[in-house]
C-alpha positions in Angstrom: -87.8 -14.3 -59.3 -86.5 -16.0 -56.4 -88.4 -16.9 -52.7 -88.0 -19.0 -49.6 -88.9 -22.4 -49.3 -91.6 -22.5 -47.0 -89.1 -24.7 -44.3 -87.3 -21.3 -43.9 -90.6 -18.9 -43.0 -91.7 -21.8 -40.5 -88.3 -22.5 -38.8 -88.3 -18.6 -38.5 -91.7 -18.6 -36.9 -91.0 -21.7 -34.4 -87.5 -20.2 -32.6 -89.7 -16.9 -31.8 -92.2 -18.8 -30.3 -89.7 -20.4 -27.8 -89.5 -19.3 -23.9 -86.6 -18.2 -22.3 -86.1 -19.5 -19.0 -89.4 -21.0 -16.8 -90.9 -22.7 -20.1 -90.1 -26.0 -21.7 -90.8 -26.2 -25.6 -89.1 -27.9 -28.3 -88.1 -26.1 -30.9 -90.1 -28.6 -33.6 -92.1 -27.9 -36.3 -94.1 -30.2 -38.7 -92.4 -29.3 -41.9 -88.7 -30.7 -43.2 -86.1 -28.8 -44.9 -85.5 -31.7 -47.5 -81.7 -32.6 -48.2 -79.3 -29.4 -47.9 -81.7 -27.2 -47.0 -81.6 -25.3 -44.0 -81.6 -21.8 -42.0 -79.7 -19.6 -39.3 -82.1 -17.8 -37.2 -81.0 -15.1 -35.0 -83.5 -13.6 -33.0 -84.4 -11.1 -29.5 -87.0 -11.4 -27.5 -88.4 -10.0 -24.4 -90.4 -11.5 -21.1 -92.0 -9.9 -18.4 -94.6 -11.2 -15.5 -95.3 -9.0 -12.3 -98.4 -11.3 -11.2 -97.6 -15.2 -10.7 -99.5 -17.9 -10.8 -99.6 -19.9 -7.3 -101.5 -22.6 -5.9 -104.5 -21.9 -5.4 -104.8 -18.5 -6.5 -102.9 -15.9 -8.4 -101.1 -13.0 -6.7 -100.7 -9.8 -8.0 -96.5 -9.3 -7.0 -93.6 -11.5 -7.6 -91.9 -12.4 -4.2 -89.3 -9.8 -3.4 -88.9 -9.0 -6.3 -92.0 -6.9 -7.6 -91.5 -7.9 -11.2 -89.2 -9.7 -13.7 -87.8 -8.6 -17.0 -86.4 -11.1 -19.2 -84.4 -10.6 -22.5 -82.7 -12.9 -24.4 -80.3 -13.4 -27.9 -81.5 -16.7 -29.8 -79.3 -18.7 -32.4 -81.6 -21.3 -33.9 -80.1 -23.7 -36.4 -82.0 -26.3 -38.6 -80.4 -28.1 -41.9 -81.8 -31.4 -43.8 -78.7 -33.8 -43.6 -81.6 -36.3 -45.7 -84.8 -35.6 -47.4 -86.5 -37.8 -43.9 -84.1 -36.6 -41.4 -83.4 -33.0 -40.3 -80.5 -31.8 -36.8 -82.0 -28.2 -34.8 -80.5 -26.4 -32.3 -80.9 -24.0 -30.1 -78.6 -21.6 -28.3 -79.8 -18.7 -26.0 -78.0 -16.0 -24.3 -80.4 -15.0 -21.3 -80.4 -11.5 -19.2 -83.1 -11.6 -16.0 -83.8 -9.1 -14.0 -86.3 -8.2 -10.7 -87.8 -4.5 -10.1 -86.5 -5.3 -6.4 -85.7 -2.5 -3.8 -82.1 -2.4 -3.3 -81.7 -1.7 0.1 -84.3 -5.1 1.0 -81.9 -7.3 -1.4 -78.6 -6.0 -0.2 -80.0 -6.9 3.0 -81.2 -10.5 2.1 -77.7 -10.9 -0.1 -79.1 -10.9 -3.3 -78.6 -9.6 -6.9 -81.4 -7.5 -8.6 -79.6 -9.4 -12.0 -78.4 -12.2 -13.4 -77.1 -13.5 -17.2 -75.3 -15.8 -18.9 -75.6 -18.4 -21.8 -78.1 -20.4 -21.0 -79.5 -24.0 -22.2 -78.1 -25.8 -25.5 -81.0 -27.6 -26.9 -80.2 -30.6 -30.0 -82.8 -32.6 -31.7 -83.2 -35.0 -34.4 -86.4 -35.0 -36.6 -87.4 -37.8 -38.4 -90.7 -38.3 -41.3 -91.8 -41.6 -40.0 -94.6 -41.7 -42.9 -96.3 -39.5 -45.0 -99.2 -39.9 -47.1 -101.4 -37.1 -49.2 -101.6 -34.3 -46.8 -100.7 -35.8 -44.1 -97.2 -36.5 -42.6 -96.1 -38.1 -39.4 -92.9 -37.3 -37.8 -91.4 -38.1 -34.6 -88.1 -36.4 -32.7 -85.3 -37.1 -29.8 -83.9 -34.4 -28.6 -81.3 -33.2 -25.2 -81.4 -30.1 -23.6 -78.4 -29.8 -21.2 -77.0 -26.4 -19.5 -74.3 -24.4 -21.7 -72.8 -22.7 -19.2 -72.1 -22.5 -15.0 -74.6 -19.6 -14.3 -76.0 -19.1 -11.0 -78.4 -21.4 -9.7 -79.6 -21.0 -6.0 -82.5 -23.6 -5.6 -83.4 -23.2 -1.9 -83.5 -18.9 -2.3 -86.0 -16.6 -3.6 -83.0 -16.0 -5.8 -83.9 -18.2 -7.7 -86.9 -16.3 -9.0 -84.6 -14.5 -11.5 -82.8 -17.4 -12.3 -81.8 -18.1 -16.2 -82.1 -21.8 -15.8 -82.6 -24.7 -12.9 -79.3 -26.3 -14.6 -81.2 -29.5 -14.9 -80.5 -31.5 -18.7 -83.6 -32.6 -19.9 -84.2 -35.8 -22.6 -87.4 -35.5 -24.6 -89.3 -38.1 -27.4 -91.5 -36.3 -29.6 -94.3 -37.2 -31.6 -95.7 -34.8 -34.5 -98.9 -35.0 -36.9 -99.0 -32.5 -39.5 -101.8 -31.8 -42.1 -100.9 -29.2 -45.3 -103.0 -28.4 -48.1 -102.4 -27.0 -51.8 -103.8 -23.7 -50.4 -100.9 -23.4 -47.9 -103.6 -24.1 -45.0 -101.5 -26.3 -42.1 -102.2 -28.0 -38.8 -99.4 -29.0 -36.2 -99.8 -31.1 -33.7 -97.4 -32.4 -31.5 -97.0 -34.2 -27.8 -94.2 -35.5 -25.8 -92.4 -36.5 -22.6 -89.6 -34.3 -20.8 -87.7 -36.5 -18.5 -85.7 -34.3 -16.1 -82.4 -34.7 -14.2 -81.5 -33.2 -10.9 -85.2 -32.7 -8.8 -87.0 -31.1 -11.4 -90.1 -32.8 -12.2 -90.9 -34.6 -15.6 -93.6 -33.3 -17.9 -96.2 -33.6 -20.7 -95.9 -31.2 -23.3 -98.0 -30.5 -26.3 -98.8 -28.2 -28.7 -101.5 -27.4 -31.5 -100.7 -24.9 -34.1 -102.9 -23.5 -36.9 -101.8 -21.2 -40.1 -101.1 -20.3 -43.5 -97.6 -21.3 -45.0 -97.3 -19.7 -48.8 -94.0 -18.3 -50.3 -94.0 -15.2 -49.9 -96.0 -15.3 -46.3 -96.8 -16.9 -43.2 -99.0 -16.3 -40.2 -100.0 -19.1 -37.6 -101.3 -19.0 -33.9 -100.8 -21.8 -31.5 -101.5 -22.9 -28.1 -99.1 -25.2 -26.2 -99.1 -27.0 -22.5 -96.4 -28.0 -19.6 -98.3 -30.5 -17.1 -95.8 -31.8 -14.7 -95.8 -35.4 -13.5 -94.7 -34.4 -10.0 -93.6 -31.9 -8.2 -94.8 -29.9 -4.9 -96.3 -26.3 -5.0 -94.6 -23.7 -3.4 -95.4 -23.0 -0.1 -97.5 -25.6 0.7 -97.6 -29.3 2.3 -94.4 -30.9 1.1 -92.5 -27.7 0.0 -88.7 -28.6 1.3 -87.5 -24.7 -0.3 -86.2 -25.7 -3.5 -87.7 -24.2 -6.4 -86.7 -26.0 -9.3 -88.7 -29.2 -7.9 -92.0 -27.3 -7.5 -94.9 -28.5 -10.0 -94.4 -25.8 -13.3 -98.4 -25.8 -15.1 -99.1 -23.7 -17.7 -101.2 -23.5 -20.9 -99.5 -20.1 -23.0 -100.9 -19.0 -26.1 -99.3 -16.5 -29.2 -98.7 -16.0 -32.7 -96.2 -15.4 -36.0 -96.4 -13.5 -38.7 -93.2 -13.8 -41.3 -92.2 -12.4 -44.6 -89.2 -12.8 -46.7 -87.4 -9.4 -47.5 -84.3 -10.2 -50.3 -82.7 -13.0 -51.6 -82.0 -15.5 -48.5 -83.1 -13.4 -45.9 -86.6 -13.1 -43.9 -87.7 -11.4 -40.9 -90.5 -12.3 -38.4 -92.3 -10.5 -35.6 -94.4 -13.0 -32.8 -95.6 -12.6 -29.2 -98.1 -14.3 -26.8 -98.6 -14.8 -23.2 -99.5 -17.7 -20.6 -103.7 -17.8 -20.0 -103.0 -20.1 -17.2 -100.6 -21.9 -14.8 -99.2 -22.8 -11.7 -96.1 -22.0 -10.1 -95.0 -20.0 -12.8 -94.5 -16.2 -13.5 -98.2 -14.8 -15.4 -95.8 -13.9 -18.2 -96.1 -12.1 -21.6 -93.9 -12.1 -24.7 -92.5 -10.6 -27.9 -90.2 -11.4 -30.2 -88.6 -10.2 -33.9 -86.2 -12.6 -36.2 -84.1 -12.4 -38.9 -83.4 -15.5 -40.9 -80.7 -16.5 -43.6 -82.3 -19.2 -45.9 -79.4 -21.8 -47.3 -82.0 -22.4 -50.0 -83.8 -21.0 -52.6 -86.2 -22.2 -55.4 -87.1 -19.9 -58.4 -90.8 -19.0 -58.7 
């Protein structure tokens, strides 16, 4: 009988996880796909926030807009070029959209709609050491606009913006504890060093699951604390968006399952439980997955 390799259920379960426009994470897991091995994810998934997350309190409408619908098209790639040493990309294809009145935004000159590709992200992974159960890895990785889509950073435009067209370079550094009962912990932290005005940031992540052949199911919580920034509409506020201080601690969760031969499909969703200066957003995803390798049970 053959089944995935567990790399293929977790890669799966990672690109689902990922945020489509206002949230930085890296698309980095604790496991390796070994030498050869490797998967093509593609995957939908859908956003939506009506309440948003200001300083100091939360308010229950998005600015001109009412609400915001975001859907997007994932291609996530991942492939072991050495047993130590795996490449992963990223490639979305973003649609955002407000619940805005026409007449008010024809008025102000805006679009109730916006899409494009959005944000190529590339990293390198590398197993720095492993011993027993426990494995340390550590990761370099560029994210850097695909496309010209619209950007307007001094107008409430901006709100339903795919991207702040800034290129981001991050250094990643991952713990990861697996048992023989398929029991796993991921941890990871890093630095996101920003171009153009928007700020740097922390970001981390813990995730906790269950990693066997023929299943996996994991939760995880993960955090954006920016180094700088200014909140909007307050003391120092200039109008422009994209340099506004981006907080948020979201939370969610993966099940996957192969279904034939190379193939696997996964379901995930989530939600942020806190922020600031950010969209009070919730999510849900579903993936299919084509595994380049197999082993025989």
């Amino acid at each position: 009988m053959k089944i995935f390799t567990k790399s293929a259920a977790l890669s799966t379960a990672l690109v689902l996880g990922l945020a489509t426009v206002s949230l930085a994470q890296t698309p980095l897991d604790g496991f390796m796909q070994g030498k050869g091995g490797g998967n093509i994810t593609l995957s939908v998934t859908s956003e939506h926030y009506k309440n948003v997350y200001l300083y100091p309190q939360e308010i229950d409408a998005t600015p001109v807009f009412d609400a915001v619908t975001t859907n997007s098209f994932n291609i996530y790639g991942n492939y072991g070029l050495s047993d130590k040493l795996d490449v992963i990309f990223n490639v979305p294809f973003v649609q955002s959209s407000g619940d805005g009145d026409p007449v008010v935004l024809q008025r102000l000159g805006y679009s109730n709609e916006q899409s494009g590709a959005q944000d190529l992200s590339a990293f390198l992974k590398y197993e720095i050491a492993k011993k027993g159960n426990v494995s340390f890895l550590g990761s370099l990785g560029v994210t850097t606009p695909l496309s010209d889509y619209a950007n307007s950073p001094t107008s409430l435009q901006s709100i339903i913006a795919i991207g702040n067209r800034s290129t981001t370079y991050n250094a990643v550094l991952i713990g990861h504890y697996k048992d023989s009962r398929g029991f796993f912990i991921t941890a990871q932290a890093g630095y996101s060093l920003r171009t153009t005005d928007v700020p740097d940031a922390v970001l981390s992540e813990l995730k906790i699951g269950f990693a066997v052949n023929r299943f996996y199911i994991a939760a995880q919580v993960g955090n954006q604390t920016s180094t700088g920034g200014v909140d909007i509409l307050r003391s120092g506020f200039t109008g422009s968006f994209p340099a506004t201080k981006v907080n948020y601690t979201k939370v969610g969760g993966t099940i996957y399952t192969p279904i034939d031969g190379n193939l696997g499909i996964s379901v995930s969703g989530g939600g942020l439980v806190d922020g600031r200066n950010v969209g009070k957003s919730y999510y849900g995803s579903a993936g299919l997955t084509y595994n380049f390798k197999y082993r025989a049970l």
